[in-house]
PANU-195844 format. One record per residue (C-alpha): residue in one letter; chain; x, y, z. Coordinates in nm, 2 decimals. Each point is the difference from the previous one (the first is absolute). Example, Ala and Ser with C-alpha at 12.3 -4.5 7.8 and 13.67 -1.06 7.14 Angstrom:
# residues 2
 code unit   east  north     up
    A    A   1.23  -0.45   0.78
    S    A   0.14   0.34  -0.07
END
This chain:
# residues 475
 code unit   east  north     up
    X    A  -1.94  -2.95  -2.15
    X    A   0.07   0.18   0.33
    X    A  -0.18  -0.15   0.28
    X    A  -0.04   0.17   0.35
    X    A  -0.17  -0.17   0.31
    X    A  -0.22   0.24   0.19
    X    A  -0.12  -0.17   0.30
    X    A  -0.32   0.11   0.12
    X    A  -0.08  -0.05   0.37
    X    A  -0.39   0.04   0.07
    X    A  -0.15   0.16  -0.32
    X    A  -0.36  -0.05   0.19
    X    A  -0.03  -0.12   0.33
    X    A  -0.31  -0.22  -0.03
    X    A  -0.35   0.15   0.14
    X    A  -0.03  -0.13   0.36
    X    A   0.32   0.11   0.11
    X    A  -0.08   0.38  -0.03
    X    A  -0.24   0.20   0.20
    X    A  -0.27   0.15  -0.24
    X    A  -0.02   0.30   0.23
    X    A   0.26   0.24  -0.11
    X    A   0.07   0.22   0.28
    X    A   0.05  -0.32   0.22
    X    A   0.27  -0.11  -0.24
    X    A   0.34  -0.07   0.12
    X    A   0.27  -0.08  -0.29
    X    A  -0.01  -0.40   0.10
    X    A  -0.33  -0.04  -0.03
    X    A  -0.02   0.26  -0.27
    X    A  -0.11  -0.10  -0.38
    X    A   0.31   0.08  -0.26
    X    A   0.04   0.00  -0.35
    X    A   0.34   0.03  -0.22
    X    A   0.15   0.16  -0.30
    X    A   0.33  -0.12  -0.17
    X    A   0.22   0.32  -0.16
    X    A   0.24  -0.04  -0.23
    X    A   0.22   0.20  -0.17
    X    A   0.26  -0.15  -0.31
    X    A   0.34   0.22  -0.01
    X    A   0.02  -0.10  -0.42
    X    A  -0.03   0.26  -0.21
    X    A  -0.21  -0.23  -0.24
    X    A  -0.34  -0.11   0.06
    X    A  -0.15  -0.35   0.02
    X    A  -0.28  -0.19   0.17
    X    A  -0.09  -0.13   0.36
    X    A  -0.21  -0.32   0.10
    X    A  -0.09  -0.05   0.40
    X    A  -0.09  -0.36   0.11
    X    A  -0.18  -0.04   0.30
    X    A   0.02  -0.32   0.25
    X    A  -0.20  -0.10   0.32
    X    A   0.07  -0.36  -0.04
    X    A  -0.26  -0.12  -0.19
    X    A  -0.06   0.22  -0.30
    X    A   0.16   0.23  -0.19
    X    A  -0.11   0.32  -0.13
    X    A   0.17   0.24  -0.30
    X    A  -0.01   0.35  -0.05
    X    A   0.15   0.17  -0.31
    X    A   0.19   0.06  -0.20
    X    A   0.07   0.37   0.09
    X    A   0.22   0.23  -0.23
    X    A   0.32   0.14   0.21
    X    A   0.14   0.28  -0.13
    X    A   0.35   0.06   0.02
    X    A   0.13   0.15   0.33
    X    A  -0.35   0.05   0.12
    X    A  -0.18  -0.11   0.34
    X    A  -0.37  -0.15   0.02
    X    A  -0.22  -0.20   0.27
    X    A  -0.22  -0.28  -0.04
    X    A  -0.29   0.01   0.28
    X    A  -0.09  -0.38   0.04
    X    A  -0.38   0.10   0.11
    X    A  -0.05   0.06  -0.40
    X    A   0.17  -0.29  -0.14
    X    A  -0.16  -0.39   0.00
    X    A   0.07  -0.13   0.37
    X    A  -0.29  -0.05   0.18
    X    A  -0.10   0.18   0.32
    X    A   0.17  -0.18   0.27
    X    A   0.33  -0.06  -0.15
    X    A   0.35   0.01   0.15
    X    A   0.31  -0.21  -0.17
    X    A   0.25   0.13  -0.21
    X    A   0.10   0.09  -0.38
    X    A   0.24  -0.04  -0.25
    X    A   0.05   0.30  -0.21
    X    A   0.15  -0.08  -0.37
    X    A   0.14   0.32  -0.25
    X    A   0.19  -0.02  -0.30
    X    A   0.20   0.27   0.15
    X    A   0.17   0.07   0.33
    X    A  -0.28   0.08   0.28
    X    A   0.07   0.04   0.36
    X    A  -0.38   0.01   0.26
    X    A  -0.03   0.13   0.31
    X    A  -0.33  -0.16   0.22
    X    A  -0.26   0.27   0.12
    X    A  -0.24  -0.10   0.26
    X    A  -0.32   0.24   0.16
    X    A  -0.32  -0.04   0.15
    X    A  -0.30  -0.03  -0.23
    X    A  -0.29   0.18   0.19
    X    A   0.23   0.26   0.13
    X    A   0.35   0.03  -0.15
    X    A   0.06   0.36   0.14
    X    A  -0.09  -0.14   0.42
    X    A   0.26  -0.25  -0.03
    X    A   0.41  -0.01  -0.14
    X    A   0.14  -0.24  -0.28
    X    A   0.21  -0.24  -0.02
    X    A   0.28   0.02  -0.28
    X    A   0.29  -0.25  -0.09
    X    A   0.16  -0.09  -0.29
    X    A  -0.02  -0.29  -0.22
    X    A   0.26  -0.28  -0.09
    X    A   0.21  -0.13  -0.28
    X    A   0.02  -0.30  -0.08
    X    A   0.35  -0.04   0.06
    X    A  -0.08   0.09   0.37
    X    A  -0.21  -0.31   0.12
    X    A   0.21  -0.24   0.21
    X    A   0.00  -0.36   0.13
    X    A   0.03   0.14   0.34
    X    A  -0.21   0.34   0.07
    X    A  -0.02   0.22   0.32
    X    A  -0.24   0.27   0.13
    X    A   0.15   0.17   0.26
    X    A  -0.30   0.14   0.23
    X    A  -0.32  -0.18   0.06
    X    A  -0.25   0.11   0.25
    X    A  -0.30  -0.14   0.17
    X    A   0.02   0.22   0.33
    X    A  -0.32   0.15   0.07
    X    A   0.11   0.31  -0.13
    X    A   0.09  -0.06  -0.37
    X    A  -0.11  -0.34  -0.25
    X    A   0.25  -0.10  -0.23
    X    A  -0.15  -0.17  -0.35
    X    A   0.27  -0.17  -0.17
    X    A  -0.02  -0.13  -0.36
    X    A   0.23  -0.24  -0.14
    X    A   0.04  -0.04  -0.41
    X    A   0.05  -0.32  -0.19
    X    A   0.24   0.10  -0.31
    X    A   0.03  -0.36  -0.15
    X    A  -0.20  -0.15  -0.29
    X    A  -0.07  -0.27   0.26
    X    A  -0.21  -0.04   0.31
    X    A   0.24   0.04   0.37
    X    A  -0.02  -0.07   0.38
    X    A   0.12   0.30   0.13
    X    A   0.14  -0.03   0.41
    X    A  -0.06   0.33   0.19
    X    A   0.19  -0.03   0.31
    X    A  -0.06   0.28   0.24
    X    A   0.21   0.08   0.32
    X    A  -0.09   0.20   0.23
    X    A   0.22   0.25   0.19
    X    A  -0.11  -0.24   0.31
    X    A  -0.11  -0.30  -0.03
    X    A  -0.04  -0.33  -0.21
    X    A   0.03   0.07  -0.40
    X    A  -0.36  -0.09  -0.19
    X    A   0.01  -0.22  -0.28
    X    A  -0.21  -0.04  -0.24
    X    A  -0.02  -0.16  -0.41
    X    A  -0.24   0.07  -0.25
    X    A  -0.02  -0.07  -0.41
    X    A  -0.02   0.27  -0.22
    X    A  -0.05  -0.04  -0.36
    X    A   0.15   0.17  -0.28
    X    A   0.03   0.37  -0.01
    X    A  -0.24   0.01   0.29
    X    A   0.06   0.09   0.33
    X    A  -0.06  -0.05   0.38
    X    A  -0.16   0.31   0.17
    X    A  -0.14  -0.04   0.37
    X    A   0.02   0.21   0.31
    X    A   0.22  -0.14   0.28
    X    A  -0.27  -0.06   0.27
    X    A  -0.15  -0.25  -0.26
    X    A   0.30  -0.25  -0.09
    X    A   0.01  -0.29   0.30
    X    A   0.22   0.04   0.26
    X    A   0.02   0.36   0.07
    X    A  -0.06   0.17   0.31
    X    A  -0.02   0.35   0.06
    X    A   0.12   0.21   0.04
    X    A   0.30  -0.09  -0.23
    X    A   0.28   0.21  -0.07
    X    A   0.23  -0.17  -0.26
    X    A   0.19  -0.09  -0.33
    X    A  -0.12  -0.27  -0.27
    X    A   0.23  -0.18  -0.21
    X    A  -0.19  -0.18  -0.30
    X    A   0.21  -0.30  -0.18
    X    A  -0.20  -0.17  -0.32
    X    A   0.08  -0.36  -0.23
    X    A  -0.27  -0.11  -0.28
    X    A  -0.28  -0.17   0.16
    X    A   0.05  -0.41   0.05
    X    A   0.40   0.05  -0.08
    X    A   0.15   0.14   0.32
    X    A   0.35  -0.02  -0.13
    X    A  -0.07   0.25  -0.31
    X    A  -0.03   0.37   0.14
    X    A  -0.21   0.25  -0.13
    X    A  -0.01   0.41  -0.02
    X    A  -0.26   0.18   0.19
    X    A  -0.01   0.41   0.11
    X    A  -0.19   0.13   0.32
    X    A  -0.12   0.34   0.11
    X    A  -0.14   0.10   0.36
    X    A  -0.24   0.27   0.01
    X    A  -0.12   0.09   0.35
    X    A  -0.34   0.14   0.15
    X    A  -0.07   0.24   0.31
    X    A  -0.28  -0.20   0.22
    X    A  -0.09   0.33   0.13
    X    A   0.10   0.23  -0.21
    X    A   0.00   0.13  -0.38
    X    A   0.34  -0.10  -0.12
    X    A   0.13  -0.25  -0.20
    X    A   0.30  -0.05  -0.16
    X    A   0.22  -0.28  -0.23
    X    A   0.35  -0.13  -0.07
    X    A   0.11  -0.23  -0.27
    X    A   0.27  -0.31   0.19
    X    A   0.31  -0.09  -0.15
    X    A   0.17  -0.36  -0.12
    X    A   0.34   0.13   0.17
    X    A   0.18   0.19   0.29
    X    A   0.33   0.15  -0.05
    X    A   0.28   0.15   0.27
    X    A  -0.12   0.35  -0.10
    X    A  -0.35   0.18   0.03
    X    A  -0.08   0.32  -0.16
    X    A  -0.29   0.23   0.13
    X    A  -0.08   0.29  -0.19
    X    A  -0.23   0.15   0.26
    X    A   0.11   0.04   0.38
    X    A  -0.13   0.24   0.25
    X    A  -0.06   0.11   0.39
    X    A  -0.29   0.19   0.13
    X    A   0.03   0.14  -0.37
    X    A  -0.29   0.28  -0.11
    X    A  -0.32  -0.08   0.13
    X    A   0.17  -0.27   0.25
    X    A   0.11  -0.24  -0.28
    X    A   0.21  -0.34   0.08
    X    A   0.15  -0.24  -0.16
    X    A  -0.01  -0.34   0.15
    X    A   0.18  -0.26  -0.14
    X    A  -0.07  -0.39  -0.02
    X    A   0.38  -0.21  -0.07
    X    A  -0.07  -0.34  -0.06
    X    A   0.29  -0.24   0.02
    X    A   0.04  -0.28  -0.26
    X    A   0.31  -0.13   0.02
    X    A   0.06  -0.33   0.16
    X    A   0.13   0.11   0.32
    X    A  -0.06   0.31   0.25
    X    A   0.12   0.37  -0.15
    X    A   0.16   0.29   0.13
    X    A  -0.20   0.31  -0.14
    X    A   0.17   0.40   0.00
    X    A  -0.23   0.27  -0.19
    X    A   0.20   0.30  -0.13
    X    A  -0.23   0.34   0.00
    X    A   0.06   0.26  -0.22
    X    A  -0.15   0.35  -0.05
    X    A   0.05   0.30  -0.21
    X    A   0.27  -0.19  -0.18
    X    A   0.24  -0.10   0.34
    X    A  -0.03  -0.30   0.20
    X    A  -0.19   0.04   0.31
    X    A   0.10  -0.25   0.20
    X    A   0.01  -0.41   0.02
    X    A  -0.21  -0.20   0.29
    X    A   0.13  -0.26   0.20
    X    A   0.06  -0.37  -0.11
    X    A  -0.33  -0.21   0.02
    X    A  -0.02  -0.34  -0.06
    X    A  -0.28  -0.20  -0.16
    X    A  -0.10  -0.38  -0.01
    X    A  -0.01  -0.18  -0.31
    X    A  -0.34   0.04  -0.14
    X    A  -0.06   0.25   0.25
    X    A  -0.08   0.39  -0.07
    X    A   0.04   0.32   0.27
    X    A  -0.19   0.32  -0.02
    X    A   0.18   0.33   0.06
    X    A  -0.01   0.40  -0.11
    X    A   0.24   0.25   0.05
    X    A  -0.10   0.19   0.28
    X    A   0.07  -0.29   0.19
    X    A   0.37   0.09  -0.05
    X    A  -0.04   0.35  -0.01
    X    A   0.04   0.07  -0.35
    X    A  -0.17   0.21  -0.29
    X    A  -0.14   0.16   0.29
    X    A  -0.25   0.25  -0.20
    X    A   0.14  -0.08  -0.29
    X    A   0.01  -0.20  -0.32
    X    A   0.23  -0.19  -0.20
    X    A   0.09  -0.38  -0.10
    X    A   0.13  -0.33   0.14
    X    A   0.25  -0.24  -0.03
    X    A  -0.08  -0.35   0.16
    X    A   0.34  -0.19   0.05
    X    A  -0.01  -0.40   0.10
    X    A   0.38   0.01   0.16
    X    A   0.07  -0.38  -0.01
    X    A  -0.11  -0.08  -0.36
    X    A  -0.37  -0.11   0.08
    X    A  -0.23   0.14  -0.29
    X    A  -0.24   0.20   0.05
    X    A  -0.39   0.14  -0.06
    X    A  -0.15   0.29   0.13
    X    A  -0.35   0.18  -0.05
    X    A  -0.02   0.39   0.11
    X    A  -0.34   0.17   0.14
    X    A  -0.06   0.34   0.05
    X    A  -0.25   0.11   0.26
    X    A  -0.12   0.33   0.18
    X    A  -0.36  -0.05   0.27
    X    A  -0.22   0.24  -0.26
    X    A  -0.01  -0.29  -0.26
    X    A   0.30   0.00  -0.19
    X    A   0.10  -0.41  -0.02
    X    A   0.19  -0.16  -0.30
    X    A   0.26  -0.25  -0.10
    X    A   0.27  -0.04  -0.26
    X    A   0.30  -0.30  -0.08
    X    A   0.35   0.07   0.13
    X    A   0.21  -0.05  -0.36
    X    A   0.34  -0.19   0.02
    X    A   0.10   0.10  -0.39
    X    A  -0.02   0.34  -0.16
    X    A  -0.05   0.09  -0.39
    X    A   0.08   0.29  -0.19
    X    A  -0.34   0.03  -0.20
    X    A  -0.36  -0.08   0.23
    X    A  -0.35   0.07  -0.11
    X    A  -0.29   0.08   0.27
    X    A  -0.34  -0.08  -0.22
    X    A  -0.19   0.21   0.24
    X    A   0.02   0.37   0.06
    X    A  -0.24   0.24   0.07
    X    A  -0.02   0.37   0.15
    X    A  -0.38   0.10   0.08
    X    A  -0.06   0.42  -0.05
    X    A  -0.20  -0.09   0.36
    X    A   0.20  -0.23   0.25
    X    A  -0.34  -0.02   0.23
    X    A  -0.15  -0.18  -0.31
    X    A   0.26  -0.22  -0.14
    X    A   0.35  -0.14  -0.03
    X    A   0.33   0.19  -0.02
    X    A   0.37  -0.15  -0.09
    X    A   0.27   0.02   0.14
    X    A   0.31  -0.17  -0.06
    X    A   0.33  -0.12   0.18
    X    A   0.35  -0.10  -0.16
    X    A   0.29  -0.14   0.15
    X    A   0.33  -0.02  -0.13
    X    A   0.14  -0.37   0.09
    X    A   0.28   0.03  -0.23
    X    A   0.38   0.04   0.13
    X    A  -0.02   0.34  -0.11
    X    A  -0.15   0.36  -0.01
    X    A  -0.24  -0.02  -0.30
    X    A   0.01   0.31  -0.24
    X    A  -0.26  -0.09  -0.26
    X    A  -0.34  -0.05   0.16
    X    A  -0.31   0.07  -0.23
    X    A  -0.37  -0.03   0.07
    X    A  -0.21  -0.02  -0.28
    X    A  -0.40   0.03  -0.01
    X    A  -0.18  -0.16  -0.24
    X    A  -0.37   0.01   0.00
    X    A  -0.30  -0.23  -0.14
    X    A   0.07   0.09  -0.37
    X    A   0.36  -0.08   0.03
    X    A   0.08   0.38  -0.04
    X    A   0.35   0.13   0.23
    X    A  -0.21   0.23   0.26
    X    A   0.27   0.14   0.15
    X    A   0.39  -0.09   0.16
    X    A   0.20   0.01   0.30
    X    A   0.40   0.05   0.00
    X    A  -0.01  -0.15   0.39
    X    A   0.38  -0.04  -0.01
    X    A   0.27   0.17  -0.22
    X    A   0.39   0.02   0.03
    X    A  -0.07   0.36   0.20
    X    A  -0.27  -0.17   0.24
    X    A   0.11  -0.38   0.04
    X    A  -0.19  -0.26   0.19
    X    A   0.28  -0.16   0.25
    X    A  -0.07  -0.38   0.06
    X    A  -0.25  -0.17   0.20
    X    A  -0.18   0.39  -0.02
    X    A  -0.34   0.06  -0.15
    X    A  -0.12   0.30  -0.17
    X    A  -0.40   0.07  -0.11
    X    A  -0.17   0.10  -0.30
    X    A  -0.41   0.06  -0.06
    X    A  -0.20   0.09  -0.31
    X    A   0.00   0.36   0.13
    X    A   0.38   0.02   0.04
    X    A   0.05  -0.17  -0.32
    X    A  -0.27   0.27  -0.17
    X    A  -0.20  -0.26  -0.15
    X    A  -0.36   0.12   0.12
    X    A  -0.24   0.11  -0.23
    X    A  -0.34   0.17   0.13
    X    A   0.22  -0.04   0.32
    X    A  -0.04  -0.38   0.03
    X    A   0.17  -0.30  -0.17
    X    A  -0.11  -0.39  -0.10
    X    A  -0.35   0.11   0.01
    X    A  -0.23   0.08  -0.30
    X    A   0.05   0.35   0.04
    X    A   0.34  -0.04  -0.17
    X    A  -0.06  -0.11  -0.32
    X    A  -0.37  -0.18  -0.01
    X    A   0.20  -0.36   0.12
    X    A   0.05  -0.10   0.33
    X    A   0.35  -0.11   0.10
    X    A   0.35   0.15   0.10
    X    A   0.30  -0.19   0.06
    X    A   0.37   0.06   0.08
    X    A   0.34  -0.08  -0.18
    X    A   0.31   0.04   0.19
    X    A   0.39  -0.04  -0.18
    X    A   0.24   0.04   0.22
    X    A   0.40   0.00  -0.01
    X    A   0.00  -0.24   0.27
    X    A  -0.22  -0.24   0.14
    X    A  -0.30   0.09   0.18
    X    A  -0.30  -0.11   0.23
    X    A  -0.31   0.17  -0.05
    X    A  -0.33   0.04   0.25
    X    A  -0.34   0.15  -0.09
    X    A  -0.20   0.15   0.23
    X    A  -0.37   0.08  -0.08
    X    A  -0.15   0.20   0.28
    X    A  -0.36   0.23   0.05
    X    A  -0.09   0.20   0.23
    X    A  -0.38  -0.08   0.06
    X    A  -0.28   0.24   0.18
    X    A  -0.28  -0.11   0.23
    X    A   0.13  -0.32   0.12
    X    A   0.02  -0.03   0.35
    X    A   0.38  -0.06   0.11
    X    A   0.16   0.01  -0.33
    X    A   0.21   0.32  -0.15
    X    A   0.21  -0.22  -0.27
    X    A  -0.08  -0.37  -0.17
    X    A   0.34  -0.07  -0.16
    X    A   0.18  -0.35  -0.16
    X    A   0.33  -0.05  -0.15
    X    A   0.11  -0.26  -0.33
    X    A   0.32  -0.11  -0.11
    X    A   0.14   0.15  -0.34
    X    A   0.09  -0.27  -0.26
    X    A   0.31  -0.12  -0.16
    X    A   0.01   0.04  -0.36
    X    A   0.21  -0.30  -0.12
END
């Protein structure tokens, strides 16, 4: 049985904490509810079970039929957890399934953005586990959640350092398959505003010398604003950073900012490569970073991918490993956040696609790939699939007469792909089922980033609500 980990950061944030007047919302104090999509890349069909934790009970929903090669949602409002809840789940298939975690406001989910990120393997929790960004600054609230994969209870140590300052430490227990979940302002210690890293270690509870496996997402809040936006951390760094998504003063004022987080044991010298419309743009200047530490940077800070976009290549120069966490930003509402990949793969799923016939009322995809292989790749193919596990439509985004040089990215949509029927695609108005997804094989390996962007009417300040995902590997 195939088991995927799908940690869920605030399902509910608990009444008190939200304002019941609407239109004085801001996305922190804001009342959010979640979905999990999925989408199984086997052609045969099979069954899907979804165990919910908040450390005291758990709750079941299923079984649910997956048909083969077909994408699907399950909103968490209409299964058994009680009003209130945030935790995580475990989601267990007889077949391959890969989820991706959908966030949006309950009372309003059209005045605010949503978050997205992706959820994790099993094979992907580590002893040792690092979120690269996490905020308490007066301008944005970070919520981290922190997963227990072990069939026994944990103390988990979240260590968070500051870019300035004295690190934060703090323990707690977590019991099987359940998680931790708090904002930052409310775990001891912290002072704001904060600006940092965390670095989360784990070993079964009353045996500190046996370690245990834990994952941990970040998802972070506008305190005066509509935004929010998530990223799933990572158990490893490595010397190389891939960033499918990079840009300057891009249409509509779009920037990339980057947060590197060091986590080697000693201070590393950082280089960032940018390329654009298949040529390398140009390289920054050496940066170093502390051990633990983390810098912030874009490229228009060097003068590159001015009004333009392309991809990224973070280098650590002396052998430290590295962790980095892109955002995208513009001042008319666009914020998001996506995980810098150190490994590419030649096949990658994306469980949530969608391309809304009105962008001013919903969500529309759009997707990034990056070539991280050593050379051009002549065999890229984009393949649609929507909620009845029918092929919608495909892409040929690279071919042996268009290559894709390395460290470039090229794009693909449903549109370009010509996968829309009644001009949209994942919603009912395709075939009677909600759900689209994307399958990508590739000649050589590839990083992948969704972005899922509307264009809203009648909010004050706001002309685009956007949020990026990782793709995932299919191992």
């Amino acid at each position: 049985m195939k088991r995927l980990i799908a940690l869920l950061l605030v399902v509910l944030i608990v009444a008190g904490l939200y304002a019941t007047n609407v239109s004085a919302q801001y996305a922190t104090t804001a009342h959010w509810v979640s979905s999990i999509t999925y989408y199984t890349p086997s052609t045969e069909g099979g069954t899907l079970s979804v165990n919910y934790f908040d450390g005291a009970t758990a709750y079941t929903a299923g079984p649910f039929t997956l048909v083969g090669k077909s994408a699907g949602s399950i909103n968490i409002g209409t299964t058994s957890v009680p009003e209130g809840f945030k935790g995580s789940a475990v989601l267990s298939s007889t077949i391959p399934v890969y989820s991706t975690y959908v966030q949006f406001e309950k009372d309003n989910p059209r005045g605010f953005s949503r978050s997205f990120y992706s959820g994790f393997s099993a094979e992907q929790a580590g002893t040792k586990f690092f979120l690269p960004t996490v905020r308490s600054n007066n301008i944005t609230t970070s919520t981290i959640g922190i997963q227990n994969v072990e069939s026994y209870t944990i103390t988990a140590t979240i260590n968070l350092i500051p870019i300035t300052g004295t690190p934060v430490v703090t323990n707690v227990d977590i019991a099987p398959g359940a998680s931790f979940v708090s904002v930052l302002d409310a775990i001891s210690g912290i002072v704001k505003p904060f600006d940092g890293a965390a670095v989360i270690t784990a070993v079964k509870q009353g045996e500190p010398s046996t370690s245990a496996r834990v994952v941990a997402s970040s998802q972070e809040t506008q305190d005066s604003g509509l935004g929010v936006y998530s990223y799933e951390g990572q158990k490893e760094g490595a010397v190389n950073v891939y960033m499918a998504s990079a840009m300057c003063n891009y249409v509509g004022k779009q920037t990339s900012y980057f947060a590197i987080q060091n986590v080697g044991s000693a201070s590393a010298t950082v280089e960032i490569d940018y390329y654009s419309a298949g040529a390398l743009e140009g390289t920054t200047s050496s940066q170093t970073i502390a051990a633990g530490g983390k810098i912030s940077v874009n490229p228009c800070q060097a003068n590159l991918l001015m009004g333009k976009t392309g991809s990224a290549v973070i280098r650590s120069t002396n052998g430290q490993p590295l962790l980095a966490i892109g955002k995208v930003a513009t001042t008319d509402g666009l914020i998001t956040a996506f995980t810098g990949e150190s490994v590419g793969y030649t096949q990658v799923v994306a469980p949530y696609i969608r391309w809304a016939a009105d962008n001013t009322l919903d969500y529309r995809s759009y997707v990034a790939i990056m070539n991280v292989g050593s050379a051009s790749a002549t065999n890229i193919v984009a393949n649609y699939y929507d909620g009845t596990g029918t092929l919608r439509g495909s892409q040929q985004v690279a071919s042996a007469s268009a290559p894709l040089k390395p460290f470039s990215k090229a794009n693909t949509t449903p549109l370009a792909a010509g996968a829309l029927i009644g001009d949209s695609f994942g919603f009912r108005a395709d075939a009677g089922v909600n759900g689209g997804a994307i399958e990508i094989v590739s000649d050589q390996p590839i990083v992948v980033v969704v972005r899922l962007a509307t264009t809203p009417t009648g909010i004050p300040g706001i002309a685009i609500f956007g949020e990026d995902y990782n793709a995932l590997p299919v191992r």
